[in-house]
N, C-alpha and C positions, 0 to 999 in steps of 0.2 A: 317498430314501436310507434305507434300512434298515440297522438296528442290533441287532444279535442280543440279546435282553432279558436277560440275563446280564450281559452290560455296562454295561446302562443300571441296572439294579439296583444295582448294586456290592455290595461286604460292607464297610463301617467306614466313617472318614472317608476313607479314599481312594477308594473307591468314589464314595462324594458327590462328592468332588469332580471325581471325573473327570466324572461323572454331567454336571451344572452347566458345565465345560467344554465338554463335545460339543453339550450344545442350546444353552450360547451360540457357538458356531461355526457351527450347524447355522442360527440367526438371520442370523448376517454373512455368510452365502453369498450374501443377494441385491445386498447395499450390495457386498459381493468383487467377485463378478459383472461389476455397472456399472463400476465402479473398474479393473478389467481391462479390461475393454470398451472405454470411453473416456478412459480417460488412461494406463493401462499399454502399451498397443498402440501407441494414437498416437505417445506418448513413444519407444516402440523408432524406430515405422517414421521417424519425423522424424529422428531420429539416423542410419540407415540413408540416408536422402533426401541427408542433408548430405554424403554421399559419392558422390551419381547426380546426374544433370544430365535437369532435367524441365520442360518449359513450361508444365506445369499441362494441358496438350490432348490430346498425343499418346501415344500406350500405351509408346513407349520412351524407358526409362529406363537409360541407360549408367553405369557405372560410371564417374570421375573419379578415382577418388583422393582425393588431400588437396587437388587444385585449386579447390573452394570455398574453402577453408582460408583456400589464397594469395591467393584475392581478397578474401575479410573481411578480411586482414590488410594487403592495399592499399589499402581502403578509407577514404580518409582520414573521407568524411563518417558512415560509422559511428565511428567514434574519435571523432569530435568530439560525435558525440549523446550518447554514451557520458558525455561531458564537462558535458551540459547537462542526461544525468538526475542526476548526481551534484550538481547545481545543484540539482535538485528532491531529490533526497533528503536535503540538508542543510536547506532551507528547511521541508520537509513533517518532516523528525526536529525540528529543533530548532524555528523559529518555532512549526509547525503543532501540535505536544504542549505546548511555553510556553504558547500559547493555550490546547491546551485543558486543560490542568492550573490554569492561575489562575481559566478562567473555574469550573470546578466545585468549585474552593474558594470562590468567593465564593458562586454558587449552595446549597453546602451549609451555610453559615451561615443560608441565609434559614429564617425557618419560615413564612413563608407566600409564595404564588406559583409557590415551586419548579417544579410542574408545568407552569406557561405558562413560563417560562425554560429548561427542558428541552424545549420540542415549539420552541420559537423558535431554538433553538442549533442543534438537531437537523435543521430544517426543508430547508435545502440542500441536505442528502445523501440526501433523500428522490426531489428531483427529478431526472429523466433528462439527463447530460451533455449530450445536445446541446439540449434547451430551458439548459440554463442557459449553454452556452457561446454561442450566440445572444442570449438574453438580453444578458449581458456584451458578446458582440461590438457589438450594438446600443447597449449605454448608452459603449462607448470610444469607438464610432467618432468621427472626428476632427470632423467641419463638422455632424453635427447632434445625434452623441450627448453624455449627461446630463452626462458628467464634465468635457466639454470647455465645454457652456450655462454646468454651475452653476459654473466657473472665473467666465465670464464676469459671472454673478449677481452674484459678491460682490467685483468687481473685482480679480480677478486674471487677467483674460486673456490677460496675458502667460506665464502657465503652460501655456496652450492647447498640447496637443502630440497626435501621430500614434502614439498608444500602442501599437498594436498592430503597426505599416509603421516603425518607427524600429528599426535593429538594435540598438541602447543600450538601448531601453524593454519590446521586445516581451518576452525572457526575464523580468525582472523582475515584469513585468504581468502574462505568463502564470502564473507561480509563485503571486504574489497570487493572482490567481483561482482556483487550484490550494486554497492551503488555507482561503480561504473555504469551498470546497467541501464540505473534507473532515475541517473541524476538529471538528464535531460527531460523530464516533464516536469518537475520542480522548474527549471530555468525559465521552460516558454511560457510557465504561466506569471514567473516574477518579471519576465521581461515586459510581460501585457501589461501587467500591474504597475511596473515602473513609465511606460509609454501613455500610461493614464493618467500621472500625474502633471498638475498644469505646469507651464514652464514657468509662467509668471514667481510663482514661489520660491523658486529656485533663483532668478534675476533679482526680486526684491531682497531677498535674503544676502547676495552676491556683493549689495549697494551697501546693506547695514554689514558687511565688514565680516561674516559669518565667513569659517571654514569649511575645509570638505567636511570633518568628522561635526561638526554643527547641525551643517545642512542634514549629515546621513539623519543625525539624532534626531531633530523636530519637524524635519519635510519626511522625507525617503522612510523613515520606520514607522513613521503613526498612517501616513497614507496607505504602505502596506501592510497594516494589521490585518482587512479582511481578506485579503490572498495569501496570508501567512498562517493561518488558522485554515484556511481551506486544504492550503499542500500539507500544514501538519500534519489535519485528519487523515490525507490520503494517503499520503507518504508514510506513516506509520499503521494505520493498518493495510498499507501492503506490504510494507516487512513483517510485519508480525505473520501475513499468513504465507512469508516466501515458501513454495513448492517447487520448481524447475530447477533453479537452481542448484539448491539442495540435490534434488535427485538425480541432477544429471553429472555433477559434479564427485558429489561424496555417497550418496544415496545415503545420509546419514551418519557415515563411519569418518573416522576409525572409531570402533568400539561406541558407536550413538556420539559421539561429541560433536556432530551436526546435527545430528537431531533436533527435528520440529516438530510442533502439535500436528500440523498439517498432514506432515509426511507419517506422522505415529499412527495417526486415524487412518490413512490411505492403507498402511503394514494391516492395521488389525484390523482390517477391514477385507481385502483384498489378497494378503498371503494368509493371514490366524481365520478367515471366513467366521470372524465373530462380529458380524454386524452391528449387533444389539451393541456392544461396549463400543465399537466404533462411533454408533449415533450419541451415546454418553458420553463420548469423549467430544464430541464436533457442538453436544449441549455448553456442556461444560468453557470449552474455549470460547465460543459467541460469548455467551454470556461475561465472560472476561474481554472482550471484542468489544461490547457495546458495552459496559460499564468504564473502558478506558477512552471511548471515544466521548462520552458525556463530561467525561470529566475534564479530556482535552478542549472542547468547543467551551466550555463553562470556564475555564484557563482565558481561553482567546476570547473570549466575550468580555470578561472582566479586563482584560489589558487593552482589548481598543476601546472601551468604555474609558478606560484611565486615559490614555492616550489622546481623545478626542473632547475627553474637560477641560 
């Protein structure tokens, strides 16, 4: 792309800065690019799809209408996954950040070790969903895995149960295993957050006679309002859209009570070969995606705005 050198020269500061604009544009052309490529296009054509009816096979794709629409919306088993991400994303917001918020308070008091207690928190989210949901599947399973043995170890085998095939147990057990997984990237970024607070605030505060639960209140919680709003958003929309787990553990069962929007769109998509209602359903969810994320950042914005008056 050429740029007539008049331009790129400028005369004063506007010139500069036009200057400094154009070649950093002229850099984000290639990251644009990709960005266009593969998730601006896609993003139309699946919106477009949610209105065609496609097997995934055959070159035609008819127009429908809003009849995807009306079958999302008779869908009872998408509504009810709907029901059991929102199960994950209260457990992954609230459990999943408790955890990792107290574990990297304790960790940031240490002064020595920190680093093997950071690769040990961390460690889980290192490995690939489906060794760890195997794993897990292996150590629940009912007559020979760990949890059901070591019940029996220390005389409680009357605890012994089908953790993963009981409709009461599987959601619960799923979730657990959910934010073992994933609690370590909540930690390393409150640990950042907590390591960024000046120490001075903490010594002054020490002199004027302030407690630990003091200090947590008006140092340690207002300072991390904006890393607490960041892992929110993240932290809950990636439970709301958990996939691996789910499939590698429950593939949705017993009888859908793991069932996710994720994995419902994946089913009607990929075993029902009805595209078209699959891209209605994956409308459908975003749009419920991004109107819960506005309204979480709009949450976190007003409380570190309070926080910081």
């Amino acid at each position: 792309m050429l740029i007539p050198s008049v331009v790129l020269r400028g005369v004063g500061p506007e010139g500069r800065r036009f200057r400094r604009a154009v070649t950093g544009y002229l850099f984000l052309l290639p990251a644009l690019a990709l960005i266009g490529a593969f998730t601006l296009i896609p993003f139309a054509q699946g919106i477009l799809l949610s209105f065609q009816s496609w097997d995934g096979v055959g070159r035609e794709t008819p127009f429908v209408g809003l009849r995807n629409y009306e079958r999302v919306l008779a869908d009872a088993i998408f509504w009810s996954s709907l029901g059991n991400a929102a199960v994950f994303g209260v457990v992954g917001f609230v459990a999943g950040n408790a955890l990792s918020l107290g574990m990297a308070l304790a960790v940031g008091r240490l002064r020595r070790g920190a680093t093997i207690y950071r690769t040990a928190f961390y460690l889980p989210g290192v490995f690939s969903v489906v060794v760890v949901g195997m794993m897990l599947g292996w150590l629940l399973q009912p007559t020979v895995g760990f949890m059901n043995r070591a019940l029996e170890g220390v005389a409680l085998g009357g605890l012994k149960h089908n953790w993963l095939g009981d409709p009461a147990t599987a959601l619960p057990t799923v979730a657990a295993v959910y934010v073992w997984y994933h609690w370590g990237f909540g930690f390393l970024l409150f640990l950042a957050g907590l390591q960024g607070i000046p120490r001075e605030l903490y010594d002054a505060a020490s002199i004027d006679g302030a407690g630990a639960l003091q200090r947590f209140r008006h140092i340690t919680w207002p300072q991390l309002m904006p890393v607490t709003s960041i892992v929110g958003v993240l932290t809950l929309l990636a439970a709301l859209q958990i996939f691996g787990t789910v499939q590698v553990l429950t593939n949705g069962g017993p009888g859908y009570h793991t069932e996710v929007p994720t994995l419902r769109i994946y089913k009607e998509a990929f075993q029902s070969n009805r595209f078209g209602s699959a891209a209605a359903m994956s409308v459908v969810f975003g749009v419920i995606l991004v109107a819960l994320s506005l309204i979480q950042i709009w949450i976190g914005r007003r409380f570190t705005t309070s926080e910081t008056d």
